[in-house]
C-alpha positions in Angstrom: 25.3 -26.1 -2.6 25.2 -28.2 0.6 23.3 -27.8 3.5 23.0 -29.7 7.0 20.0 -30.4 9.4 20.2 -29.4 12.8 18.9 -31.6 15.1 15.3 -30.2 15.2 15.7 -31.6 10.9 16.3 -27.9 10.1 17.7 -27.0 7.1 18.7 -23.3 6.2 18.4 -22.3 2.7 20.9 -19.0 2.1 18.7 -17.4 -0.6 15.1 -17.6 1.6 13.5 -15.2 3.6 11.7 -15.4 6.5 7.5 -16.7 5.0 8.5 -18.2 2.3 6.4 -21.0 1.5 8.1 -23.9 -0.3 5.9 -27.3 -1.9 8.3 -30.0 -1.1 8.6 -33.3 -3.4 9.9 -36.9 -2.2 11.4 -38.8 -5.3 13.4 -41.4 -4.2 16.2 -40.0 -2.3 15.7 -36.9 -3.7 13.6 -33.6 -2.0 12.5 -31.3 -4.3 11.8 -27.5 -2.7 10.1 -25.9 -5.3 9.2 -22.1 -3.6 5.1 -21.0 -3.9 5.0 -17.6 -5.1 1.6 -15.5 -3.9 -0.6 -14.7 -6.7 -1.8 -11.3 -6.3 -5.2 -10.4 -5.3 -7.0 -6.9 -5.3 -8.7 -6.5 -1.9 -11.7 -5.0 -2.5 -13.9 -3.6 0.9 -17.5 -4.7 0.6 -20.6 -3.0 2.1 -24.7 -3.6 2.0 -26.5 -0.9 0.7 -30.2 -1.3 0.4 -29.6 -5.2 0.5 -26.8 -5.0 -2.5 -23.3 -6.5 -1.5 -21.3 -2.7 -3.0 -17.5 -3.2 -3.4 -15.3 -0.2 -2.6 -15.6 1.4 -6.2 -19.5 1.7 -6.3 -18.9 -1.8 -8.2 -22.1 -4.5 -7.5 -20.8 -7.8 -6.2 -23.2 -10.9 -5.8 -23.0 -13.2 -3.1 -22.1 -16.1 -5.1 -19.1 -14.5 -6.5 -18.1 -13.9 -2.9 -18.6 -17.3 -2.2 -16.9 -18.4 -5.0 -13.9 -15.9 -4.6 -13.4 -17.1 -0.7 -13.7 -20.8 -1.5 -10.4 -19.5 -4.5 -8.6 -18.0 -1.6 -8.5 -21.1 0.5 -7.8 -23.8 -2.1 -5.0 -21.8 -3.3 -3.3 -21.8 0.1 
């Protein structure tokens, strides 16, 4: 397949939708699009009761594991 920039450097890519996210890689005169799939995440609604972080199925959450899950989220991005 070949493909030309505009002259903004745009490229269209036939088989991507619109927010796909792509890692690129410059070898040489090569570019490698590789395309980032989202991992998939349960959202899970919090709430204090009596000072206890409660997820949405009655389940006990500690704040550290919210910390930790938050700091996950971003480094995966």
């Amino acid at each position: 397949m070949t493909v030309k920039a505009d002259e903004k450097k745009r490229v269209v890519i036939p088989s991507a939708k619109p927010g796909d996210v792509f890692n690129v890689e410059l070898s040489g005169g090569k570019i490698l699009l590789t395309k980032l799939v989202p991992s998939e995440s349960k959202l899970v609604r919090a709430r204090r009761v009596k000072g206890i972080v409660m997820g949405s199925e009655d389940v006990e959450i500690n704040s550290k594991e919210i910390v930790d899950a938050i700091r996950a989220d971003r480094e995966a991005r």
